[in-house]
C-alpha positions, 0 to 999 in steps of 0.5 A: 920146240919145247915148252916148259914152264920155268921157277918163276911161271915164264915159258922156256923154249928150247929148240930141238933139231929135226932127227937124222936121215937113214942116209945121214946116220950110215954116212956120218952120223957126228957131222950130220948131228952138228949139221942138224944143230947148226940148221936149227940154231941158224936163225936164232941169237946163240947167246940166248940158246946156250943147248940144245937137244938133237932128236932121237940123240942127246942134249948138246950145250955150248960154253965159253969153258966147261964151267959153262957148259955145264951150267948150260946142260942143266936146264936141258937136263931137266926139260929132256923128259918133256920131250916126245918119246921118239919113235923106232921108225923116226930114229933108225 
């Protein structure tokens, strides 16, 4: 997870999915990222989580179009720089 404070002092938590295997990436990298989203978002309200950034990846955000989704985005535009430099041996 991801802390970052919003405009008005609340914290934002935004979940992060867990990097990929070595196995996985060789296999089938797309099917594993969504996997990996799907495991992390499993035990939470989607409705409350509109995105989320996969490690060692990019940002993923859903909506009920592309409008929405794009509004989503945003956000995890902005906390993507808080996130930890991954490192070469934990993303390859």
């Amino acid at each position: 997870m991801v802390q970052s404070l919003k405009a008005d002092g609340r914290r934002l938590t935004t979940p992060v999915t867990r990097p990929l295997t070595p196995a996985e990436v060789a296999d089938d990298d797309a099917s594993a990222t969504g996997r990996a989203i799907g495991e992390r978002l499993a035990d939470l309200d989607p409705g409350g989580v509109p995105g989320v950034p996969a490690a060692c990846h990019g940002r993923f955000a859903g909506g009920a179009d592309v409008a929405d989704s794009m509004r989503h985005a945003a956000p995890l535009a902005a906390v993507s720089p808080a996130l930890p430099a991954p490192s070469v041996n934990l993303c390859r």
